[in-house]
DRENGU-80214 format. One record per residue (C-alpha): residue number from 0; residue in three letters; chain; y, z, x. Coordinates in nm, 4 decimals. Layout:
PT   seq   type   mol      north         up       east
PT   NUM    ala     A          Y          Z          X
...
This chain:
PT   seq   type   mol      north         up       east
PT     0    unk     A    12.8352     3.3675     1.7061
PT     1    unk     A    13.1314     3.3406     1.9501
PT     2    unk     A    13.1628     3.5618     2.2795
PT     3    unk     A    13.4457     3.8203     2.1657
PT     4    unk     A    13.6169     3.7379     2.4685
PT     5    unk     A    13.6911     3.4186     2.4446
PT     6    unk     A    14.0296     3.2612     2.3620
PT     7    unk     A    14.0637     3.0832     2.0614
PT     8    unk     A    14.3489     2.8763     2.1791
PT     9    unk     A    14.2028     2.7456     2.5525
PT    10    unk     A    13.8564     2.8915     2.5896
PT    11    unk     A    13.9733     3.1162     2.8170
PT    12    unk     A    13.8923     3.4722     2.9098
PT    13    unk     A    14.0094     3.7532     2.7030
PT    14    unk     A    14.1074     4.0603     2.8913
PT    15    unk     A    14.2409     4.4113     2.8056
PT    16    unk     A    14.5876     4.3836     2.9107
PT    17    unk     A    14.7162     4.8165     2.9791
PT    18    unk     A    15.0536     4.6825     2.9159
PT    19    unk     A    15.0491     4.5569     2.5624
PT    20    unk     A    14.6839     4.7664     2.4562
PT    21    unk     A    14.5715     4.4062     2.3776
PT    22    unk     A    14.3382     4.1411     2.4553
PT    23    unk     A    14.5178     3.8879     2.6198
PT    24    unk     A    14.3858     3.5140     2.7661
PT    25    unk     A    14.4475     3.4996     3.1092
PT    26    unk     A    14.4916     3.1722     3.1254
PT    27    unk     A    14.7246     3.0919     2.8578
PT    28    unk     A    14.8905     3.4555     2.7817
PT    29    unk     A    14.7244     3.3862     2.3814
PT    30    unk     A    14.7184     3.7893     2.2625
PT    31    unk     A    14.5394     3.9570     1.9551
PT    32    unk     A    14.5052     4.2636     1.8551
PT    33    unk     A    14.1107     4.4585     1.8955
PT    34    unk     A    13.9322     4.4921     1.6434
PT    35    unk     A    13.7637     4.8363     1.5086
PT    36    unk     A    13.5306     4.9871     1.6841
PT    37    unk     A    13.1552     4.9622     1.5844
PT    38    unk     A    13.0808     5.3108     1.6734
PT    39    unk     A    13.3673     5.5042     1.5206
PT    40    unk     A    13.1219     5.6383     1.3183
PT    41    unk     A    13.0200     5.8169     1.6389
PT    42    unk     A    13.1021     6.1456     1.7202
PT    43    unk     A    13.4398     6.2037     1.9674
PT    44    unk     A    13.2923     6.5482     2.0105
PT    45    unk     A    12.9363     6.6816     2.0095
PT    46    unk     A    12.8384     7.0572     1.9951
PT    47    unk     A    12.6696     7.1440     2.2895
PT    48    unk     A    12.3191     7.3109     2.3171
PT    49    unk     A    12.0641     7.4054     2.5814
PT    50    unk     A    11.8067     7.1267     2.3863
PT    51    unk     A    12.0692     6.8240     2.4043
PT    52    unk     A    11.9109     6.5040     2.5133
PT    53    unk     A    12.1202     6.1979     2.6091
PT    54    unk     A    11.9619     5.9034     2.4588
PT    55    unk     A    12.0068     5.5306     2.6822
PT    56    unk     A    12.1239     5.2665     2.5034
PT    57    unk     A    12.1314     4.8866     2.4684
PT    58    unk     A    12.4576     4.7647     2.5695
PT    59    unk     A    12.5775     4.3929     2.5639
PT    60    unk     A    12.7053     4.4554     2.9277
PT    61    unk     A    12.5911     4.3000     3.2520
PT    62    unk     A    12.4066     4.5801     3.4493
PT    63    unk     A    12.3945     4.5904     3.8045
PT    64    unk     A    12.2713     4.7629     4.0845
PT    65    unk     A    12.4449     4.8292     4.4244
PT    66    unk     A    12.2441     4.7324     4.7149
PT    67    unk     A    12.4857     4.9143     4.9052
PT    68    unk     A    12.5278     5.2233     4.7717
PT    69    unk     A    12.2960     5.2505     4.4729
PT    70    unk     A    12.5467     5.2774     4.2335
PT    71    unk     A    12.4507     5.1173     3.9041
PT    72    unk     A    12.7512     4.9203     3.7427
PT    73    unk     A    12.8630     4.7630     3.4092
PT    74    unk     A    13.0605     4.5002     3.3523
PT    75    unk     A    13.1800     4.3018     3.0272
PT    76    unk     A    13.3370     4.0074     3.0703
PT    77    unk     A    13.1501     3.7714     3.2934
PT    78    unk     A    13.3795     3.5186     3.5177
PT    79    unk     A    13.5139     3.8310     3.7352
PT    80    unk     A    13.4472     3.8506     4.0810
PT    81    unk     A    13.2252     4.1688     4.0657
PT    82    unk     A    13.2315     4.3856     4.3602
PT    83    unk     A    13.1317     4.7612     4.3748
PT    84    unk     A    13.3621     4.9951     4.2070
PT    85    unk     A    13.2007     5.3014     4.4196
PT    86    unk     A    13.1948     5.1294     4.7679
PT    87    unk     A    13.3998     4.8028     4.7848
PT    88    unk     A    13.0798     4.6308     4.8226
PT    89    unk     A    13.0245     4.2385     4.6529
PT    90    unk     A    12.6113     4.3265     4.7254
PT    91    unk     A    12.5697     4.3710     4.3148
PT    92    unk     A    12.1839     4.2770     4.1693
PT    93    unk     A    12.1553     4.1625     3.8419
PT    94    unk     A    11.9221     4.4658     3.6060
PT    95    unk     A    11.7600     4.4682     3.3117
PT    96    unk     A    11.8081     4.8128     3.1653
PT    97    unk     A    11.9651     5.0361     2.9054
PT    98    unk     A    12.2519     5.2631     3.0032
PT    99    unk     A    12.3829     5.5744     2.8611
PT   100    unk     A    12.7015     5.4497     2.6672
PT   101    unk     A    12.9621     5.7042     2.5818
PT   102    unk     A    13.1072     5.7944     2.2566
PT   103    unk     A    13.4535     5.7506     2.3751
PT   104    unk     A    13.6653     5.6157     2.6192
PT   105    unk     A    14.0297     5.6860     2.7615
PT   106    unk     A    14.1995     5.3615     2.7952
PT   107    unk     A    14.4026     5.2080     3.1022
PT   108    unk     A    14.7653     5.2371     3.0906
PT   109    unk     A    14.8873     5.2055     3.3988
PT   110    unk     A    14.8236     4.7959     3.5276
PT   111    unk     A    14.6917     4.6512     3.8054
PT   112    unk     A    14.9915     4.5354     3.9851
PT   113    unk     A    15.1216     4.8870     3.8926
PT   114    unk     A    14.8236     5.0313     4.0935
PT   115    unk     A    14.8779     4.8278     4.3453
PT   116    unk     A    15.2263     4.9256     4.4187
PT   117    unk     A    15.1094     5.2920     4.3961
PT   118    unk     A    14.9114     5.2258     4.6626
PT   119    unk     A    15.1152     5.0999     4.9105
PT   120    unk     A    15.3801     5.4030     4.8149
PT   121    unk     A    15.0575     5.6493     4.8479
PT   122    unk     A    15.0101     5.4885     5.1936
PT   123    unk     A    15.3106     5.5140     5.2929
PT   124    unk     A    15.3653     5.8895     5.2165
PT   125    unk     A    15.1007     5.9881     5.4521
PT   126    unk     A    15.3071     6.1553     5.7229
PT   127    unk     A    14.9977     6.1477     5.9895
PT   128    unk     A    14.9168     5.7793     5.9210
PT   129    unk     A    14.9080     5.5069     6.1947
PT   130    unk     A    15.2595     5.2942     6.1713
PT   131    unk     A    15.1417     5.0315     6.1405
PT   132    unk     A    14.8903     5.1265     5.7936
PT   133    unk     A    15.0671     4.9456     5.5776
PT   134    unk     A    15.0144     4.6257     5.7154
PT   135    unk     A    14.6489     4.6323     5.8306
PT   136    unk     A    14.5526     4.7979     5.4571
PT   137    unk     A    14.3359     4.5662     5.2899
PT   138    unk     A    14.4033     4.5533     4.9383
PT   139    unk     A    14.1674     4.2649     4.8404
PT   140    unk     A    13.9020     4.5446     4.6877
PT   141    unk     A    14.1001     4.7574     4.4292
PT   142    unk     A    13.9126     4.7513     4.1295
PT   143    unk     A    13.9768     4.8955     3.7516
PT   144    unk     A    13.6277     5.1161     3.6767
PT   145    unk     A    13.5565     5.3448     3.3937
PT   146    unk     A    13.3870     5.7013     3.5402
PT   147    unk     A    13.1673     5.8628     3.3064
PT   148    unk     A    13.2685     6.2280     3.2182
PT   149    unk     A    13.1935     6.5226     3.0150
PT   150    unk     A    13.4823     6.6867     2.8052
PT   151    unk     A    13.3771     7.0690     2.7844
PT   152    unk     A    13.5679     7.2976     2.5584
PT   153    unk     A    13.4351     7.6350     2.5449
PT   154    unk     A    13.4878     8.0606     2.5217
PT   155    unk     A    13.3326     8.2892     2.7571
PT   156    unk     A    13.2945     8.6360     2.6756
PT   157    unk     A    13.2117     8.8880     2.9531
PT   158    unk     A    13.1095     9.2405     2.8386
PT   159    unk     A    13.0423     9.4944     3.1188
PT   160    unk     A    12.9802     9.8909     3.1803
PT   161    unk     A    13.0327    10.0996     3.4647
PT   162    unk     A    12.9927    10.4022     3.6176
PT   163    unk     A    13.3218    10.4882     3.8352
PT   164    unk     A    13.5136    10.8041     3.9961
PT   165    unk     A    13.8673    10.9123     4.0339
PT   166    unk     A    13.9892    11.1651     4.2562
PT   167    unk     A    14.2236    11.4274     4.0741
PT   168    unk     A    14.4082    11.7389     4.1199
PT   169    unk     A    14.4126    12.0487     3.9785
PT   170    unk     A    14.5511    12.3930     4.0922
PT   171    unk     A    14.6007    12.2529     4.4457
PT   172    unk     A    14.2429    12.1674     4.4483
PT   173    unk     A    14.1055    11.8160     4.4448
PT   174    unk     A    13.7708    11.6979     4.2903
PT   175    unk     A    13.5887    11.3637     4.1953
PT   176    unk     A    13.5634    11.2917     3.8183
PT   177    unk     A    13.3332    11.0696     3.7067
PT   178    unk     A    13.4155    10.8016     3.3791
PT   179    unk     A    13.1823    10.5746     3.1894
PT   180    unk     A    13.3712    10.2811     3.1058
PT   181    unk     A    13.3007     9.9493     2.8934
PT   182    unk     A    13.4569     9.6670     2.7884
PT   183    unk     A    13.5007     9.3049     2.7119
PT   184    unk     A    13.6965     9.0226     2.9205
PT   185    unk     A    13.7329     8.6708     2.7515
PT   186    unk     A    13.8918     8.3472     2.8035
PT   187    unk     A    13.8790     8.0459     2.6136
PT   188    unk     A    13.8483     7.6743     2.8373
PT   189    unk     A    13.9693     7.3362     2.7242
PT   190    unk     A    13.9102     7.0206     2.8991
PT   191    unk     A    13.7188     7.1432     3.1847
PT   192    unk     A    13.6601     6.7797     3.2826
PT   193    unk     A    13.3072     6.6918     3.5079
PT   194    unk     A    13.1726     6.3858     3.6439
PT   195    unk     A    12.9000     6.2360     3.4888
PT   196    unk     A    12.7816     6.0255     3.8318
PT   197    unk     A    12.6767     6.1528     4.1218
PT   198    unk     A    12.9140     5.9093     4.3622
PT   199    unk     A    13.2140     6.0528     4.2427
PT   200    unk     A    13.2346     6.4225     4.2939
PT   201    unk     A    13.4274     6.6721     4.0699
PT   202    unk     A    13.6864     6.7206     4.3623
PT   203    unk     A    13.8068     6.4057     4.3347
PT   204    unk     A    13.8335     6.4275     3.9084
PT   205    unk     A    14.0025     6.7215     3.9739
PT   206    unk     A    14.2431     6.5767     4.2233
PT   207    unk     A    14.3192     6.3033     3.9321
PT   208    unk     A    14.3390     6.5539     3.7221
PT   209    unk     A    14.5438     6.5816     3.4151
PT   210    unk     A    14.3695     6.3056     3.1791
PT   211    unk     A    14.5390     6.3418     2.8123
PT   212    unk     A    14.2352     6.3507     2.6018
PT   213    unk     A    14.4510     6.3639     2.2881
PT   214    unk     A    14.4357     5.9647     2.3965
PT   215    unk     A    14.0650     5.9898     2.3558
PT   216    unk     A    13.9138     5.7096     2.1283
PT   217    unk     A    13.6195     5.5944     2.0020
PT   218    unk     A    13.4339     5.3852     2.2376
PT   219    unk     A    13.4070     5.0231     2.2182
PT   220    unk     A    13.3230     4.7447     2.5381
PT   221    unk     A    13.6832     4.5705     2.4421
PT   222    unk     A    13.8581     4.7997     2.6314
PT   223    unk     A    13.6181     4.6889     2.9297
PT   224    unk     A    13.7057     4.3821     2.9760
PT   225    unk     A    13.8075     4.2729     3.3105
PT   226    unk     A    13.6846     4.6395     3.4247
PT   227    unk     A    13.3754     4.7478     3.5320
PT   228    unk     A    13.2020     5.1253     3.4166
PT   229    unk     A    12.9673     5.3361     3.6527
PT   230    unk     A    12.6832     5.4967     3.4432
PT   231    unk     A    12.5614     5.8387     3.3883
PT   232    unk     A    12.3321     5.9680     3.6300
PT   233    unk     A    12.3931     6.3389     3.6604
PT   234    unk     A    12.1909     6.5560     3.4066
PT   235    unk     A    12.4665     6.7200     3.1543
PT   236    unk     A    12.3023     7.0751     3.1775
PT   237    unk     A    12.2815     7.0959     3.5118
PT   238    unk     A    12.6427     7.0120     3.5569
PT   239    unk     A    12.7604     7.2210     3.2972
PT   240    unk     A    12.5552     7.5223     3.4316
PT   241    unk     A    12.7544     7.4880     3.7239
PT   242    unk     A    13.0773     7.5372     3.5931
PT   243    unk     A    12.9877     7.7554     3.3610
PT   244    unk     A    12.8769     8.0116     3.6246
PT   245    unk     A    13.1744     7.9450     3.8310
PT   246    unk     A    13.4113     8.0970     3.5246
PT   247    unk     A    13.1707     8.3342     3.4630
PT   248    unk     A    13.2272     8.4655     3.7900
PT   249    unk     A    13.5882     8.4440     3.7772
PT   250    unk     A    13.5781     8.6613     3.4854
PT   251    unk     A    13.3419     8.9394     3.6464
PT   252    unk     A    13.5669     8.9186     3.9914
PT   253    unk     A    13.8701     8.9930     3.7386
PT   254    unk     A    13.6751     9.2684     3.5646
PT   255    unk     A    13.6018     9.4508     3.9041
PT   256    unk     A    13.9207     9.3574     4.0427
PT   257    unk     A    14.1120     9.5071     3.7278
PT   258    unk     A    13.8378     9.8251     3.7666
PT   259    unk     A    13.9267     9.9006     4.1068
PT   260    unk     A    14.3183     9.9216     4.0089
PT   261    unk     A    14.2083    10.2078     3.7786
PT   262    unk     A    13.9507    10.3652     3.9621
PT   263    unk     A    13.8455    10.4872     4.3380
PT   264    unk     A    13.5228    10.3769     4.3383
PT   265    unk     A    13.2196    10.1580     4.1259
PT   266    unk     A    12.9312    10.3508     4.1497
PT   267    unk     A    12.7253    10.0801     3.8987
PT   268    unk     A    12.8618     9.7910     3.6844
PT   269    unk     A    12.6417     9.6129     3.4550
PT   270    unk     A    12.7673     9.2814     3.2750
PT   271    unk     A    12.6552     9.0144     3.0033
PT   272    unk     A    12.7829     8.7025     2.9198
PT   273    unk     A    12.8072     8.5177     2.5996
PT   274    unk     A    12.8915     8.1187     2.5419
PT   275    unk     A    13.0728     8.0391     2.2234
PT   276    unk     A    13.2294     7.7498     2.0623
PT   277    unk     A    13.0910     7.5231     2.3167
PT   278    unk     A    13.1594     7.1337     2.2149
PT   279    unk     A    13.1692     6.8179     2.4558
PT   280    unk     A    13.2888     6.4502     2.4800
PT   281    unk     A    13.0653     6.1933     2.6793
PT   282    unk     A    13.3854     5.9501     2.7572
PT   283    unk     A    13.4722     5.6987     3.0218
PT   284    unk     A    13.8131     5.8008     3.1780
PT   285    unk     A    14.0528     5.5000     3.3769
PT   286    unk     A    14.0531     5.5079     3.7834
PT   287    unk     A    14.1850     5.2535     3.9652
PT   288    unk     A    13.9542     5.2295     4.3321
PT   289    unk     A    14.0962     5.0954     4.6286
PT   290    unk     A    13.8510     5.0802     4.8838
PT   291    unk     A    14.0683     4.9270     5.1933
PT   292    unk     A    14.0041     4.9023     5.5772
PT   293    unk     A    14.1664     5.0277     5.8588
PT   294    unk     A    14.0365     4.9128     6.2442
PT   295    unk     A    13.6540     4.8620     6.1108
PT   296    unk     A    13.6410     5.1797     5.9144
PT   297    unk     A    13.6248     5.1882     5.5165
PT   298    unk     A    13.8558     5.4840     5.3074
PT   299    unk     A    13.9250     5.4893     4.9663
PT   300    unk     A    14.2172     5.5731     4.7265
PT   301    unk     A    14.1706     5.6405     4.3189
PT   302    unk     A    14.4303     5.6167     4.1028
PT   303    unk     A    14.4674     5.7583     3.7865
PT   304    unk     A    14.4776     5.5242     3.5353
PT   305    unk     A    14.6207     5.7048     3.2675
PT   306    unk     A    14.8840     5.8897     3.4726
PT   307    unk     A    14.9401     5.7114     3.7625
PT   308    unk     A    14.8273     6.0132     4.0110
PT   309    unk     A    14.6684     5.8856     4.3283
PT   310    unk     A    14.4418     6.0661     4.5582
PT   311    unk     A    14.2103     6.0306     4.8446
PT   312    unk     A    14.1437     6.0038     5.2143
PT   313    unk     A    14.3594     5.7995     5.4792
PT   314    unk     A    14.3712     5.7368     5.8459
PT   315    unk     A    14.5307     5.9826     6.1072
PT   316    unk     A    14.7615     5.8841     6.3884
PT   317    unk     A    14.6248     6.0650     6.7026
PT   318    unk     A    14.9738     6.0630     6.8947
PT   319    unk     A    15.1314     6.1627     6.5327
PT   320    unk     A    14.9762     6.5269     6.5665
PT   321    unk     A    14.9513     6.5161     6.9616
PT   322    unk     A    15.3258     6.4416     6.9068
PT   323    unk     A    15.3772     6.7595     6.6347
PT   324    unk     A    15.1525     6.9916     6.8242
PT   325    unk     A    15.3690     6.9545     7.1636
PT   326    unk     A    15.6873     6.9867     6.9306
PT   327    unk     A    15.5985     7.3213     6.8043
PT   328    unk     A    15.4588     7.4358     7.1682
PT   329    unk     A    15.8045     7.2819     7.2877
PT   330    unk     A    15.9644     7.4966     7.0139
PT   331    unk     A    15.8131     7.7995     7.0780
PT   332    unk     A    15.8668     7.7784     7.4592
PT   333    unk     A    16.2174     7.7387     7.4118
PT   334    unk     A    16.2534     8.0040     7.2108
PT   335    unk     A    16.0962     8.2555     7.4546
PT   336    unk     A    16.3507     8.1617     7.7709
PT   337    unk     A    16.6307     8.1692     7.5024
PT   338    unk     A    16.4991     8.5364     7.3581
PT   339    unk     A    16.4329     8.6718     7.7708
């Protein structure tokens, strides 16, 4: 049977163009249209429980592991120059191993020459950058890559009692009256996005952040082509346990905060938590990664392949802040002779 990814018309390559949303030859510009997926039958959404256990699966892709960084990395379409989505690095070992492929994926839009040119603006709008960043940039290691992710949707309810005291007057004569209280705060979350590997941290997803999962589909390795996908390597409970806690207590900090407003004083205040509704999506979700040098050292830019959105870290100008600092000393000194 013939590779999926080859071009009828020259035997070339067939790539997912984020343009046209088709697989085009990138030799001779030949487009078609992909075909439906294999696992639609799979679930876009899963209902989440304490006993969920992620199954590995065989995948068709090449598998390899980072000598580098230890990232493990997929890839589906096999003339690319493969290089390490997560570090920059070309150091790539061929494995032999399942991976943990997702039920859905959130195709590129944005292209690579569009990413590129994001880039350079994103450079250039650091204000503490070196002059001269723009030209000593590398951009021979930007890379399309697929991050694993877990789609939460969920309610919290937060019930709580307290004991608490008011000061109040009566007859010209004030005393402390004590109130048993109780109650119920709620809130419902959708698309509290997390990373599902452990080299890209939830800061940075959240710095990409928003992804339009309405433009979540059902995963298939087309959409791959000429990308590269990191696989999951961060247990989904312990992740979600994490965030979970962290609106839990946002919810009890509103609960005391909203008590206090009322009241003089919390004397006890009992809570209890309950998780409803709770669904999730295991997807891969676009980034563009630009890993680029500047004088020796490596930094790193993601774009958001959906949106466009770019984030991460860049080189600082030394005599750029020396040359801010003195301006607001200067300032300030001026302004004292002026005022005395």
């Amino acid at each position: 049977m013939a590779r999926r990814n080859v071009c009828d018309t020259c035997g070339g390559n067939l790539l997912f163009s984020p343009d046209s949303g088709l697989m085009e030859c990138e030799h001779c510009g030949n487009a078609i249209a992909l075909k439906k997926s294999k696992s639609a039958s799979r679930p876009l959404t899963r209902r989440y429980s304490e006993t969920y256990t992620m199954t590995p699966t065989e995948s068709t892709s090449q598998t390899y592991l980072c000598s580098s960084c230890g990232a493990t990395v997929s890839f589906e379409e096999t003339e690319v120059k493969k290089r390490c989505p997560s570090c920059g690095d070309i150091s790539l070992n061929r494995q032999q191993r399942s991976i943990y492929v997702p039920d859905a994926i959130i195709p590129f839009v944005v292209s690579r020459d569009k990413a590129i040119s994001i880039f350079r603006e994103w450079i250039g709008s650091r204000k503490f950058a070196p002059n001269n960043l723009k030209q000593m940039a590398k951009l021979g290691k930007i890379s399309g890559l697929y991050i694993p992710a877990w789609n939460f949707s969920f309610r919290l309810v937060v019930g709580y009692n307290a004991d608490v005291t008011r000061t109040e007057e009566r007859n010209d004569q004030f005393f402390t009256k004590h109130f048993y209280v109780d109650g119920v705060e709620e809130k419902t979350f959708a698309n509290v996005l997390l990373t599902a590997n452990k080299r890209i941290s939830n800061q940075t997803v959240d710095e990409l952040e928003p992804f339009d999962a309405s433009k979540m589909i059902p995963y298939s390795n087309e959409y791959v082509f000429g990308f590269s996908g990191l696989d999951t390597d961060l247990d989904i409970h312990e992740s979600f346990e994490e965030v979970r806690h962290e609106k839990e207590n946002a919810l009890k900090s509103k609960i005391r905060s909203n008590l206090k407003e009322k009241y003089e004083t919390i004397e006890k205040l009992d809570t209890f938590d309950q998780l409803k509704g709770c669904t999730f999506s295991h997807t891969y979700v676009p980034v563009w990664a630009n890993h680029y040098t500047y004088n020796g050292k490596q930094y790193h830019c993601y774009i958001n392949g959906q949106t466009g959105k770019a984030t991460g870290k860049a080189p600082k100008s030394f005599w750029k802040i020396f040359g801010l600092i003195g301006g607001i000393v200067g300032a300030i000194a001026l302004a004292a002779i002026i005022i005395f």
